[in-house]
N, C-alpha and C positions, 0 to 999 in steps of 0.2 A: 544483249542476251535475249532470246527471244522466248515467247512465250511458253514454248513446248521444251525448250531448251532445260538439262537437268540440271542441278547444280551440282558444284561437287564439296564433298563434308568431310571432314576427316572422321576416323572413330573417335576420337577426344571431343572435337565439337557437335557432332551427335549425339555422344554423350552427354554432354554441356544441357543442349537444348530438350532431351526427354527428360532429367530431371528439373528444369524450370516449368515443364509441362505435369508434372506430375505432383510439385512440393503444391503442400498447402498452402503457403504462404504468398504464393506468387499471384499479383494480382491477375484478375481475367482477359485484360487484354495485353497483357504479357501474352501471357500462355496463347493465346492467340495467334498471336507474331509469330511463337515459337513455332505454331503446327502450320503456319505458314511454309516457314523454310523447310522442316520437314519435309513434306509434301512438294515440294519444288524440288526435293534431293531424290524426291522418289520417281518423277518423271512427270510428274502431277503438271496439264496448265494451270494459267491465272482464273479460267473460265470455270475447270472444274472445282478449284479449289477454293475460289470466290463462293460456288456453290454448297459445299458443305460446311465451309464454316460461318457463311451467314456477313459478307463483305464484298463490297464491289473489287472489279479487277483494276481499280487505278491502286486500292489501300494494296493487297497485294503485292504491285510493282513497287509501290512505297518502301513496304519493309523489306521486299527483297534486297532493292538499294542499300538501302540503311544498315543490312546486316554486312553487302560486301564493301561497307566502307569503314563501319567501326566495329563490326564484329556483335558479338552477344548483349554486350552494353550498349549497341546502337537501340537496341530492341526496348529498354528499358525506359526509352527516354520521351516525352511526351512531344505526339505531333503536331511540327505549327500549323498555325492552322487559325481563321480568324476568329472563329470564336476563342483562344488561346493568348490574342493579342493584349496589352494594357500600353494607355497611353505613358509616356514619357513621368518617370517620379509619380505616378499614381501607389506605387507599395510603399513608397517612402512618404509622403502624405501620412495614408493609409495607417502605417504603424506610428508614427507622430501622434497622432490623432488619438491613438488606441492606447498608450501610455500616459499621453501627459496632458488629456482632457476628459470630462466626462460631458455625456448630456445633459442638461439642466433638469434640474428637479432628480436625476436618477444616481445611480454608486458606477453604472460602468456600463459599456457600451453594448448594446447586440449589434449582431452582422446586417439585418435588416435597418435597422435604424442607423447608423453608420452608413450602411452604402444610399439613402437616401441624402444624408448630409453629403457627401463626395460626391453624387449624382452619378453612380454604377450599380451594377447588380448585385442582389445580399452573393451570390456564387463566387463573384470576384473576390471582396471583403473576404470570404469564409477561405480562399484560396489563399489568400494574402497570409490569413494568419495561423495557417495550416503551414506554409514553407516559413515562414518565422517564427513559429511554433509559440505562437500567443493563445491565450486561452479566456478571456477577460470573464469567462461565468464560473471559472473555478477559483477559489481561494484554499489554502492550506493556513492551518492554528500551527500556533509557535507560541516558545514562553523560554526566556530568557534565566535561568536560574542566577541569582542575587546572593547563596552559598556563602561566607566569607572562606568558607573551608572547602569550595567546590571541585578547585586540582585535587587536592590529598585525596579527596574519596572518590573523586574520579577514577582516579589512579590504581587505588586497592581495590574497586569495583571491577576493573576492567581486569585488573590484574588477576585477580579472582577466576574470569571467566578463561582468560586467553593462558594462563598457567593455574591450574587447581592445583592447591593442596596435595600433597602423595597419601594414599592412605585416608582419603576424608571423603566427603558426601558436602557436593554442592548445592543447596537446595534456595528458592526464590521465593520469598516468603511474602502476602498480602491480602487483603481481607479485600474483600467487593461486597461493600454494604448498601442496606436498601436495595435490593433485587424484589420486583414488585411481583406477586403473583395477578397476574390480568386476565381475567374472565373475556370472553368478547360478547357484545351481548347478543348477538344474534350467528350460527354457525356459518360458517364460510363453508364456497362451492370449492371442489377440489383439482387438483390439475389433472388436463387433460391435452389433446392435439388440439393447435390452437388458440389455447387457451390457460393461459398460469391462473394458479389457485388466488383465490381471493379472502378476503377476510375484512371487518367492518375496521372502520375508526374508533367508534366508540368502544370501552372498554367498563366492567365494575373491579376497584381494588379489591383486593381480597387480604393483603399485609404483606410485609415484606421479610425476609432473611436476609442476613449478612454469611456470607461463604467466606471462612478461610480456607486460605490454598496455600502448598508445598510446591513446586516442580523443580526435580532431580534436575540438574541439568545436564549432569551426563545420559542417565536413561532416558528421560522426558517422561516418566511417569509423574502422576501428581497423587498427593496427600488431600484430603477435603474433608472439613465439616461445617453443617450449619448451624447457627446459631441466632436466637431474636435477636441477640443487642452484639456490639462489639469495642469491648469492655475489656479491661486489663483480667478482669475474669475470666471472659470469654481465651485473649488471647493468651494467659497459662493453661488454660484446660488444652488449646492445640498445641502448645510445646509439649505437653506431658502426653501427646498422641504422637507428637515424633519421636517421643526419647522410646517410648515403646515399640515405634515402627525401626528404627535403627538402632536394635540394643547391641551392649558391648560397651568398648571402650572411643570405636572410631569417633573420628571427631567430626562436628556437622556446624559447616559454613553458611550462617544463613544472610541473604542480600533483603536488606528490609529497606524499607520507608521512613522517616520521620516522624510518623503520627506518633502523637502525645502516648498513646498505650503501650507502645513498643520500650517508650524509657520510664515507665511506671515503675514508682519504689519496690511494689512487688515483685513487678519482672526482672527487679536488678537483683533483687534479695535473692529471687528463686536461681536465676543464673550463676548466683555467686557460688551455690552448693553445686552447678552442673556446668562444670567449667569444660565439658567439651563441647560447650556451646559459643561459636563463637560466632559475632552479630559482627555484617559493615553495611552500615549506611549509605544509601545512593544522596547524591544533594538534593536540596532541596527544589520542588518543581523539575525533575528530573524521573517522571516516572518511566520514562523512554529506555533508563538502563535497568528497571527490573522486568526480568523476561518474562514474569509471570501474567506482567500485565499481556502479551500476547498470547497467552492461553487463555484468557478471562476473554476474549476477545473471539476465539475460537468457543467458545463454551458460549458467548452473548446470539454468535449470528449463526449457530447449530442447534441449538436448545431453548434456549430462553424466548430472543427477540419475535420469532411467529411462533411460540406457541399459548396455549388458551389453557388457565389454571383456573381450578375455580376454589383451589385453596392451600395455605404455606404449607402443611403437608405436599399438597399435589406438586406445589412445584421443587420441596425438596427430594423428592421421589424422581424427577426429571434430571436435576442437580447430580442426584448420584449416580443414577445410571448410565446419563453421556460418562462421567468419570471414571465408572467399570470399563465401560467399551473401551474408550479412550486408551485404558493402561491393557488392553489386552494388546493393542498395535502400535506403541509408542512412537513419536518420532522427534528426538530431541531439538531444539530450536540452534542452531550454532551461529556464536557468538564470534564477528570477525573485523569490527571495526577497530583500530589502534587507540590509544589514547592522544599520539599525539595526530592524529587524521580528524580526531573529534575536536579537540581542544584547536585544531588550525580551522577550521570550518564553525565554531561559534564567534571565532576572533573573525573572520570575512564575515558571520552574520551582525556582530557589535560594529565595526565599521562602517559598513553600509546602515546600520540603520542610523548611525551620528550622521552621514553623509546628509540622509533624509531630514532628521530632525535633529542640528546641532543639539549637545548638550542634553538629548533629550537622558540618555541613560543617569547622566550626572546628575543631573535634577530630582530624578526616581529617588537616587540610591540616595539623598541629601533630608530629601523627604523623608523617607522613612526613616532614617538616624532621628529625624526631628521629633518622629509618634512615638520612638520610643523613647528617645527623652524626657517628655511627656509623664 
């Protein structure tokens, strides 16, 4: 085909090609490729068209080929080319090396340091473990619940979210205590182009509040008050603010926690007169199925975390306000994992982690039978 030569597109694959040139997602020398062949459909040479988009006329002839041999997916694919090359088993090394040793003296490898020990460049290494999709500077927390009773409330927990009640109010009930009011001590610059807002390290305490919280889970509104301590006190005073936010006879499902205050003689006494109060337990170290905790989370990194209190008024004043707003444009959190999707995915997390450390789970659970024997 020759330089001045047109190509011919069908409308489907013209189509094809203005929407990879157009998505945002498509990297840049895609998109390039794409306005390639374009431009050669249009009657475009390699000479002109080298010119406008910034490419000599061999890349050009490159992806013209490329396109009439594998089509749009040719375009997609990376060109050989020798800085592209790795010698023979160097990615297989490579991730060897990244799993099953560390550097001395350190927890886990960099790309730099690593491609010094293999004798390549940190680029290579960072390739390596970008298509094996290794990440060795991230870590994820996990915690295994120990429950004896963990299916059962599993169960009614989940049950709860994935079929509610007819006729009831599902609501997520948990207290976020110690919320620090933090003065900064010196004001931070504010953002602008080029530049994100700033704010010091240092801080003066000012006291803390504990927040109880409600969230509907059908609406996603939330119930909120603060309080200094968080006390079987404290937590009748916010049931007797739900029983008056949901008066009547409907019945109100609440998913609580385990903390000691939730099974206080008081709170059993006062529940036993307000029996359309009915409470289920998520297990224990399982705060991951009450969903409240992902509004405390929204409320931590929207309110709280940057902002400058210089006292537990002020920050309870900030506390209610994001809450106001919040319930003016609700948006409820939905609830969509199975129970047996959950419970088949901690059984692969308990097996692999025996795999790692025989016995280790056994030993745990042995031990602690032992403290409380004790």
């Amino acid at each position: 085909m020759g330089a001045k030569t047109r190509m011919q597109l069908s409308e489907v694959q013209r189509q094809e090609l203005e929407r990879a040139v157009k998505a945002h997602d498509t990297p840049q020398q895609v998109a390039k490729r794409c306005r390639i062949i374009l431009m050669k459909a249009q009657g475009e040479s390699d000479e002109a068209i080298a010119g406008q988009i910034g490419v000599s006329r061999h890349t050009c002839r490159l992806w013209r080929r490329r396109y009439e041999q594998d089509g749009a997916e040719g375009l997609w694919r990376i060109a050989e080319g020798r800085g592209r090359k790795m010698s023979e088993g160097l990615a297989e090394r490579v991730v060897k090396a990244t799993v099953e040793t560390k550097p001395v003296g350190q927890t886990h490898w960099s790309s730099r340091l690593l491609a010094k020990e293999q004798g390549v460049h940190a680029s290579t290494v960072a390739r390596i473990w970008r298509d094996h999709r290794l990440q060795p500077h991230r870590t994820k927390g996990f915690k295994l619940s120990r429950d004896p009773q963990f299916v059962p409330k599993l169960l009614d927990v989940v049950g709860v979210y994935l079929n509610p009640p007819q006729s009831a109010v599902v609501l997520c009930v948990d207290e976020k205590s110690q919320i620090q009011a933090l003065d900064r001590t010196q004001p931070g610059l504010p953002i602008k182009r080029g530049r994100c807002g700033t704010m010091t390290h240092d801080y003066v305490r000012h006291g803390t509040t504990t927040l109880f919280a409600a969230l509907n889970v059908a609406e996603g509104t939330v119930h909120g008050q603060c309080f200094p301590k968080h006390r079987n006190t404290e937590f009748l005073r916010f049931l007797r603010h739900l029983d008056k936010a949901y008066p009547g006879k409907v019945e109100l499902h609440l998913i609580l926690d385990n903390y000691g205050t939730h099974g206080h003689e008081n709170v059993r006494r006062w529940l036993a007169k307000h029996p359309r109060f009915i409470l289920h337990f998520i297990p224990t170290s399982s705060s991951w199925l009450n969903m409240v905790e992902r509004w405390f989370a929204e409320l931590t990194n929207k309110a709280v975390r940057r902002g400058s209190f210089t006292s537990v008024p002020d920050l309870i004043n900030a506390i209610e306000l994001f809450i106001t707003h919040y319930n003016r444009n609700p948006k409820p959190f939905v609830w969509t994992a199975k129970a047996e999707t959950i419970l088949a995915k901690l059984d692969r997390c308990r097996q692999h982690l025996e795999q790692i450390q025989p016995g280790c789970t056994a030993r745990k659970s042995r031990k602690k039978k032992a403290v409380k024997s004790v």
